[in-house]
N, C-alpha and C positions, 0 to 999 in steps of 0.2 A: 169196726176195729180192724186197723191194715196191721200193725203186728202181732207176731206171734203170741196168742194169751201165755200166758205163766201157768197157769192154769184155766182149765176147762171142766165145764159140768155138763154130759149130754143125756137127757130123759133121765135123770136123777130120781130113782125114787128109795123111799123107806118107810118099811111095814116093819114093826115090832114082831114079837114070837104069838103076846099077848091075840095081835089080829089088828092092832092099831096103825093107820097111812099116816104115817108124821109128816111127808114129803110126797109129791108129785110131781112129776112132768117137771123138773129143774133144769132147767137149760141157762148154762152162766158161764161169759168166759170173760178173766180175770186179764187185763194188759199189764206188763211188765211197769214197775214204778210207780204204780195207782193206790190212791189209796179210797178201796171201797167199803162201804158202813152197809152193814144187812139191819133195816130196821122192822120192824114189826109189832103186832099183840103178844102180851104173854102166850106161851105154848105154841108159837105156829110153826116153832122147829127150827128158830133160829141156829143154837148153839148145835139141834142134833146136824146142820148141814157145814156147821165151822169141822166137827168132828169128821165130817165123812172126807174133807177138804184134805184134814190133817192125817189121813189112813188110822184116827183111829178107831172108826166104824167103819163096817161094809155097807153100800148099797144094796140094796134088794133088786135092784135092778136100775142099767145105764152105764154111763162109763164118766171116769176121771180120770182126765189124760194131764199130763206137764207137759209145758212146751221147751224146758230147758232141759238138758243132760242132770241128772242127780239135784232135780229143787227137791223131793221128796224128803233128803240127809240132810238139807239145808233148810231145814223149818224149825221155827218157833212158835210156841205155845203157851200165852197167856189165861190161864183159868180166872174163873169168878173169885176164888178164894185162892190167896199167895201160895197154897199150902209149901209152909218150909219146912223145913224139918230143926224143929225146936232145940233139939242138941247141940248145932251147931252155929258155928258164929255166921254173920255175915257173907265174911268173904269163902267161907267154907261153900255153904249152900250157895254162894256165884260159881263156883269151882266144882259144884257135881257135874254136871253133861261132861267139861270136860275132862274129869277124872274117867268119868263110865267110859269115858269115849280111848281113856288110854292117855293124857297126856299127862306129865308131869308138872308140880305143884312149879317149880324155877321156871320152865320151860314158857308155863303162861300168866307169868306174876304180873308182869305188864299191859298184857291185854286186861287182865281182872279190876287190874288200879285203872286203866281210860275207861273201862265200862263201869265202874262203881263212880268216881268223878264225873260221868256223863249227865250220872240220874241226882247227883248232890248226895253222895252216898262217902262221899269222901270223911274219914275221921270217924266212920261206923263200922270199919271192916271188923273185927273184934267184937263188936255188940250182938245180942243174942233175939231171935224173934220178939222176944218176951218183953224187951225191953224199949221197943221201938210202936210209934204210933200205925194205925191202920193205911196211914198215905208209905209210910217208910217201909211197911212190911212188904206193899204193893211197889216202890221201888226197886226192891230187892230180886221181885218176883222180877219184873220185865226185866232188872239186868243178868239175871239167870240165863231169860231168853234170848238175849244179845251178845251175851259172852262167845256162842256158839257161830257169831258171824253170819246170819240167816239170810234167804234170799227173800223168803216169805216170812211174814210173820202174820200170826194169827192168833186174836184176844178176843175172849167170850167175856163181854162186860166186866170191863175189870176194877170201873171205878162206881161200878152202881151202890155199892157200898158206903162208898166214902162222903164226907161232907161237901157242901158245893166250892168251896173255895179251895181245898185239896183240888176235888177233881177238875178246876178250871184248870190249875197251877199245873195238874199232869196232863192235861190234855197238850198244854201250851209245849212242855218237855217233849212229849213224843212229836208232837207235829216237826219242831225243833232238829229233833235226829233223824228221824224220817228223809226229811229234806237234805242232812249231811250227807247219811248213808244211802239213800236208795233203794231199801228195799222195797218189795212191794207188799201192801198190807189189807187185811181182811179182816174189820171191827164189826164185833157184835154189839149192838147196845138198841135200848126201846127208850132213847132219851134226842126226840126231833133235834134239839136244841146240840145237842154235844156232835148228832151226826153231821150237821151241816157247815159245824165249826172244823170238824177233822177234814171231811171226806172232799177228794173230788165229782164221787159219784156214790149213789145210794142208789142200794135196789127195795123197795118195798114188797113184804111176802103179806100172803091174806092169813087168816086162821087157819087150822088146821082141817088138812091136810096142808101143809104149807105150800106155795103157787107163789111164783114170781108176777105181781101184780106192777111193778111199773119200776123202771130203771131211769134216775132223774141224774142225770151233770148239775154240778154245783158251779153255777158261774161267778164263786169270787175268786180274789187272785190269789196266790200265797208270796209270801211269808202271811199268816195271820196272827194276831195279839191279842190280849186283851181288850183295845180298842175297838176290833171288830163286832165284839157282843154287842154295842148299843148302835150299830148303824146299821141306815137305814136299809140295806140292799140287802143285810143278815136277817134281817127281821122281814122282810118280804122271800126269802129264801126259805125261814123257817114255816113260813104261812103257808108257802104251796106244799112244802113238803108236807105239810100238818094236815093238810086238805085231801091228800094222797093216803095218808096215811089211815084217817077217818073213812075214807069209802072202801078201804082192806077191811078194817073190822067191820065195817055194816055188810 
């Protein structure tokens, strides 16, 4: 990598209180506009090293350095589950960070309307979690995360939930903005198939104690579409990765 990472991982490790190595020896550094997929086995510490990414765990030992002035203020954070907060309408819950953050409701009515529009969120600002399907509630959620303008973003499997034709349909969305905006981003998911659809680059981790067992380039092009699922150079992309993947868990 000749440019400055966005982020950087050096001897990254995490031990629980319990006495449990979630993480060893992490050495990862993240290039500006990329966007990288952490695949792995259940439990090898996926999500604990999205966390430590995102300051909201401490290392036990190593360092996390930025390579920009203030990306730290400039993150976003996709969970497994939307969680919204039920009380409130749509466009409300796109409007918390910026509220916490101090801005007023006039002030960013228009950025909230292009970020609810981006995700086809348009004609729901009003609507209440409750009232909305599992792909919409997960809409809601990433435009929460975009309202704030992020330089990074970073999502802990956010559609392992959902049915497969949702979760194509928002894969297709994000890749989509991705490419508008620029940011650069860091997907957690244990689905071969959906990593090599997003990502420019996968790193694969072994069981735990998690270990960066092999850092693969995805050599298709973008834009990609729905077409891409059934051709041939995606489906020998998903084979090595799959092959890679299989000798982490044995």
């Amino acid at each position: 990598m000749t440019e400055t990472p966005i982020v950087a991982l050096k001897g990254v490790e995490k031990r629980f209180r319990q006495g449990v190595l979630a993480l060893a020896g992490i050495d990862l550094a993240v290039a500006p506009g990329s966007f990288l997929s952490i695949l792995g086995p259940s439990g090898c510490g996926k999500s604990t090293l999205l966390r430590i990414i995102a300051g909201l765990a401490p290392p036990s030992a190593g360092l996390v350095q930025y390579g920009e002035s203030g990306v730290e203020r400039r993150l976003g954070f996709v969970f497994q589950e939307p969680t919204l907060m039920p009380w409130a309408s749509v466009w409300d819950n796109v409007y918390l960070p910026l509220r916490l953050a101090g801005q007023g409701r006039d002030a960013v009515a228009s950025r909230i309307a292009e970020t609810l529009a981006s995700l086809g969120l348009e004609g729901f600002e009003k609507a209440y979690p409750r009232e909305l399907s599992g792909g919409m509630r997960m809409r809601v959620s990433i435009a929460r995360a975009l309202v704030t303008e992020p330089r990074l973003l970073l999502l802990d499997e956010p559609f392992a939930a959902l049915d497969e034709l949702t979760r194509f349909r928002l894969n297709e969305d994000l890749l989509r903005l991705w490419q508008r905006h620029h940011w650069t981003v860091i997907f957690v998911t244990h689905s071969v198939f959906e990593s090599v659809f997003l990502s420019s680059r996968i790193v694969v981790m072994t069981p735990r104690p998690g270990r960066l067992l092999a850092d693969l380039p995805i050599a298709l092009d973008y834009p990609r579409d729905a077409a891409l699922r059934t051709a041939p150079r995606y489906v020998e992309e998903c084979q090595r990765v799959s092959r890679v993947l299989s000798e982490a868990a044995a």
